[in-house]
C-alpha positions as CSV (number, residue, x, y, z in Angstrom):
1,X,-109.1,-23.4,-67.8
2,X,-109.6,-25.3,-70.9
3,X,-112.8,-26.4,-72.6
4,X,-112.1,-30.2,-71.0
5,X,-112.5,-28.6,-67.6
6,X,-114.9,-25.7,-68.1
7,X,-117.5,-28.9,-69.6
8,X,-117.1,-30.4,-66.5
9,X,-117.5,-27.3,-64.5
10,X,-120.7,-27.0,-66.7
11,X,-121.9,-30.8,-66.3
12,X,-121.3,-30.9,-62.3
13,X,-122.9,-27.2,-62.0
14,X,-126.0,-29.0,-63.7
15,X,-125.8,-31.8,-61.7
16,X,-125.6,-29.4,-58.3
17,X,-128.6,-27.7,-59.4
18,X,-130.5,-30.6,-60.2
19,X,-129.7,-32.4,-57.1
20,X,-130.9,-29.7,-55.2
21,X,-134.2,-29.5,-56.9
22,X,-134.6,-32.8,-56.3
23,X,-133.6,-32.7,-52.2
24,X,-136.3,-29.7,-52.4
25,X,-139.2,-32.8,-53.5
26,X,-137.8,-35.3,-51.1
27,X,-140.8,-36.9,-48.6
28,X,-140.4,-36.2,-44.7
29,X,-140.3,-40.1,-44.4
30,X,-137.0,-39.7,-46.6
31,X,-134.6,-42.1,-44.9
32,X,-131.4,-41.8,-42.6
33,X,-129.5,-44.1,-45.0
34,X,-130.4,-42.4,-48.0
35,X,-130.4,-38.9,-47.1
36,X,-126.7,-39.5,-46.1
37,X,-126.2,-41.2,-49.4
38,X,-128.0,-38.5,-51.2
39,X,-125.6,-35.9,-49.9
40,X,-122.3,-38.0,-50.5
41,X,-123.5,-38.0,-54.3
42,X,-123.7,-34.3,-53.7
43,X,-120.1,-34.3,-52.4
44,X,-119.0,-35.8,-54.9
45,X,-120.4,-33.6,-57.9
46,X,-119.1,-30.7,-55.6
47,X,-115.6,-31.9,-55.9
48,X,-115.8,-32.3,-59.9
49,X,-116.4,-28.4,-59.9
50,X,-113.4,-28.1,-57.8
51,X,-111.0,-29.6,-60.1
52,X,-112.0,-27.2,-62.7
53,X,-110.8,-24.0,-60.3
54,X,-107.3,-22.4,-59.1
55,X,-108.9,-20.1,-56.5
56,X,-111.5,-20.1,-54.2
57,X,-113.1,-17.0,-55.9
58,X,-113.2,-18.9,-59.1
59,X,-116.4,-20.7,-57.4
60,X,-118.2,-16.8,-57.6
61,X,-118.9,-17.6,-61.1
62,X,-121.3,-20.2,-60.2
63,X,-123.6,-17.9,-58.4
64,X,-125.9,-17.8,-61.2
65,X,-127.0,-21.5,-61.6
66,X,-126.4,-22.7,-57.9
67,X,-128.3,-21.9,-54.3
68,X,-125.9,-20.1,-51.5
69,X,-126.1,-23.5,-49.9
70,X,-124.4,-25.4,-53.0
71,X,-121.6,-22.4,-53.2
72,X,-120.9,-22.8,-49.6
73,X,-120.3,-26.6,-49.8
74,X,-118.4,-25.8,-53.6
75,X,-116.2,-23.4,-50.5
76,X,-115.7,-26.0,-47.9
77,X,-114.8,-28.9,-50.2
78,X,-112.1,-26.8,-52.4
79,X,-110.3,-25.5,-48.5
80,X,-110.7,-29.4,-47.8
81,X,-109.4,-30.7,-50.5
82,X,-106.2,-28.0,-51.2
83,X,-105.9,-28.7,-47.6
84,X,-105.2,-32.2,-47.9
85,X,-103.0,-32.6,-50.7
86,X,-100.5,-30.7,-48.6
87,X,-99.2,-28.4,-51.6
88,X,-101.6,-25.6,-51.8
89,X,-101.3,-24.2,-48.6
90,X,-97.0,-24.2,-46.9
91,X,-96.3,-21.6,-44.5
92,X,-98.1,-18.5,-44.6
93,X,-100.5,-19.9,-46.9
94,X,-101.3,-22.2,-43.5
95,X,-102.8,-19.6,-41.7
96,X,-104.7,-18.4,-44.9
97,X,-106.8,-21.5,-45.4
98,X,-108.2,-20.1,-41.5
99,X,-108.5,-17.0,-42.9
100,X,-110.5,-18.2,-46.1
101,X,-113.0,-20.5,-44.0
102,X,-113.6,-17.3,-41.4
103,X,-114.0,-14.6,-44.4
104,X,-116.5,-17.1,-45.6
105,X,-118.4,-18.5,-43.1
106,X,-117.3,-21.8,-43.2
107,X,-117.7,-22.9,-39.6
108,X,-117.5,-26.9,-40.6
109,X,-113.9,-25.9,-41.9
110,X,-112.2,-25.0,-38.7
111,X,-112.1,-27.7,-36.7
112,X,-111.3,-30.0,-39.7
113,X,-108.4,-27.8,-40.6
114,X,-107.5,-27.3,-36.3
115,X,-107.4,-30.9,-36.5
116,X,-105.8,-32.0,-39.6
117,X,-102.5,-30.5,-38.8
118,X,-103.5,-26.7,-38.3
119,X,-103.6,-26.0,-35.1
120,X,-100.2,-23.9,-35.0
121,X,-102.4,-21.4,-37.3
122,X,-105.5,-20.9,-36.3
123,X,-104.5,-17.3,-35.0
124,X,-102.3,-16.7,-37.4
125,X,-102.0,-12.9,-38.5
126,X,-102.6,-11.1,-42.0
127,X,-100.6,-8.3,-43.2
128,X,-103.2,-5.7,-41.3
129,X,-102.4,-8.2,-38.0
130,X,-105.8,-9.0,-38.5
131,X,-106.0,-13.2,-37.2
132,X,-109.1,-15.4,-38.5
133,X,-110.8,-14.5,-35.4
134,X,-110.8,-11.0,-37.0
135,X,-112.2,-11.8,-40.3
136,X,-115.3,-13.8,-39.0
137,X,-116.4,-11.2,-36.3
138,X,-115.9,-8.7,-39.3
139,X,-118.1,-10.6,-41.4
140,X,-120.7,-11.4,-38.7
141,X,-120.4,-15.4,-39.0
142,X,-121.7,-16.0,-35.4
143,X,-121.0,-19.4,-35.9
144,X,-117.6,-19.4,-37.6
145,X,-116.6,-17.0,-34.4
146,X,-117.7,-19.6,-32.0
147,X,-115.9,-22.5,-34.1
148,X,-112.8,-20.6,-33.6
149,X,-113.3,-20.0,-29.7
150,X,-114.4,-23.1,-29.4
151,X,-111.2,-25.1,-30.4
152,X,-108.7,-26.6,-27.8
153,X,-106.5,-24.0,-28.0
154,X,-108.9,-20.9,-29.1
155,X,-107.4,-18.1,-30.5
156,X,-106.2,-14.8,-28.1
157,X,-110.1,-12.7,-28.4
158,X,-108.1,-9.3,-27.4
159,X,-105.7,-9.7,-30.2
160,X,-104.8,-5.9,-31.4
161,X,-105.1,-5.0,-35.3
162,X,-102.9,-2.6,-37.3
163,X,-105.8,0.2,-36.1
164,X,-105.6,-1.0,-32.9
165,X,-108.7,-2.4,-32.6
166,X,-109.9,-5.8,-30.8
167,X,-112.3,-8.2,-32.1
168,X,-114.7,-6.8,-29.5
169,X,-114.2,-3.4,-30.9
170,X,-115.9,-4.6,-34.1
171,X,-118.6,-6.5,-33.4
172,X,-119.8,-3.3,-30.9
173,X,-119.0,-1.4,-33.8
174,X,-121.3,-3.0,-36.0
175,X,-123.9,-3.4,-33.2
176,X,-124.3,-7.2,-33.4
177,X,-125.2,-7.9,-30.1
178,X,-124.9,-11.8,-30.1
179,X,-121.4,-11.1,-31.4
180,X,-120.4,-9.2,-28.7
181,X,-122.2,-11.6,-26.0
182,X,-120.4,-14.5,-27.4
183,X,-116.4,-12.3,-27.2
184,X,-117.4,-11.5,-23.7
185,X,-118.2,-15.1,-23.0
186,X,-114.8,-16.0,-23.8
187,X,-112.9,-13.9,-22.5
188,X,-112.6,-10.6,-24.4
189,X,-112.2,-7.8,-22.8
190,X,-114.0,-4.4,-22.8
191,X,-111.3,-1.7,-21.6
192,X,-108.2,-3.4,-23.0
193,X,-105.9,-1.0,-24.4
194,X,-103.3,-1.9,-26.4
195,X,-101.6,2.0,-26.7
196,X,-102.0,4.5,-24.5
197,X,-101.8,7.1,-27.1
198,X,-104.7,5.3,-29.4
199,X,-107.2,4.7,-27.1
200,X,-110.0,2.5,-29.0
201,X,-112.5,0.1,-26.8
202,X,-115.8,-0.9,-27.8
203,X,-117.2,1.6,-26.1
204,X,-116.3,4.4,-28.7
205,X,-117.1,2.2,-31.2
206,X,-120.5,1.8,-30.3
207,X,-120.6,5.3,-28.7
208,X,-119.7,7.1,-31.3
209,X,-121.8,5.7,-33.6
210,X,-124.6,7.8,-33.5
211,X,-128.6,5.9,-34.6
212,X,-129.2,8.1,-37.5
213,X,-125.7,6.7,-39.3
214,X,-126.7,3.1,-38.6
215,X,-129.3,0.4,-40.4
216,X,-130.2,-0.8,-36.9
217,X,-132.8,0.6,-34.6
218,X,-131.1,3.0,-31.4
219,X,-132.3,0.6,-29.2
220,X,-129.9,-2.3,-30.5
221,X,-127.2,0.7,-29.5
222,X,-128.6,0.5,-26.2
223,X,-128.7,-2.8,-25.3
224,X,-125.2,-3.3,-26.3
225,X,-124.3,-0.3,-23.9
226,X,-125.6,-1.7,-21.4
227,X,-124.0,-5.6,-21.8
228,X,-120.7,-3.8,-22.2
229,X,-121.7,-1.8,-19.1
230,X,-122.9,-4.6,-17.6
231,X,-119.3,-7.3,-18.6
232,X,-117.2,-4.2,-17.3
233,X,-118.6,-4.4,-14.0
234,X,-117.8,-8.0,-13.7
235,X,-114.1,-7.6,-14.9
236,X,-113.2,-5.0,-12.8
237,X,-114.3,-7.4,-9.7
């Protein structure tokens, strides 16, 4: 990066902040017209930042001096933008800009990406045969997950990792209970097994996983139990 770009990194990082400060004083009886005009402006500083960086994680840096909101629409706008000049992401790289937008949280992203030409890698698989799908339920984006199952053709929720774990087994693992209501909702499965010698279902994830190794109370434990329990029932009908 040379000084030409980093002062622009430095002059739209300003502008960011200051815009935000500003959106912070706006009245209630703020317009329609120019609240939508006020975040178009915002857009567009966003996108000066963005020509500055290489790689998503360049956009880290600006942690210091910008809200999680602001980094999150820096995140959106680079996938976006790399997206649409059709040279940053060929072939495997495809399936990454999924992967990216799920890791992150970027719900906004996937349908712009499904629909802009991705939609043959949406469930595309990482070297750990981990697919988007994966990555958000991992990182407990409930509403990147329900982007992804929401699409026309959603991506397969009992999908086997290199472990040979599901999606399901994850998100019981980590005891996230909407999580696991939402996989179930669409489909997932609770006694899938992939290998008959590895035997791993969300039940031993959330099982095994005894209240005094966990940040959550014993009760969230339970409750998942018992919606596993509960889905099981209704599968095996």
């Amino acid at each position: 990066m040379n000084y030409r770009f980093l002062l622009l990194s430095i002059l739209a990082s300003i502008t960011l902040a200051a815009m935000e400060d500003s959106q912070q004083q706006l009245s209630p009886g703020f317009s329609n017209g120019r609240c939508n005009k006020f975040l178009s402006l915002k857009a567009l500083a966003a996108r000066q930042v963005l020509k500055t960086y290489e790689y998503l994680e360049d956009i880290d840096f600006l942690k210091v001096s910008l809200s999680a909101e602001s980094i999150t629409l820096l995140r959106l706008e680079w996938i976006k933008l790399r997206w649409l000049d059709k040279t940053f992401y060929k072939g495997y790289h495809e399936g990454k800009a999924f992967h990216e937008a799920a890791y992150f949280g970027l719900a906004d992203t996937i349908p712009f990406l499904y629909e802009e030409g991705g939609c043959l890698f949406h469930d595309w698989p990482n070297e750990s045969n981990q697919t988007p799908l994966f990555r958000a339920v991992s990182q407990g984006h409930l509403e990147t997950t329900r982007a992804l199952l929401n699409l026309r053709i959603h991506p397969n929720p009992d999908k086997h990792d290199n472990l040979d774990h599901t999606p399901l087994y994850y998100a019981a693992r980590a005891k996230n209970k909407e999580m696991v209501q939402l996989l179930l909702d669409h489909g997932a499965q609770v006694h899938l097994m992939h290998d008959i010698a590895s035997i791993r279902t969300p039940f031993q994830a959330i099982e095994k996983t005894l209240p005094e190794n966990c940040y959550h109370d014993d009760k969230d434990r339970k409750e998942i139990i018992a919606i596993l329990k509960k889905a099981e029932l209704e599968q095996r009908k």
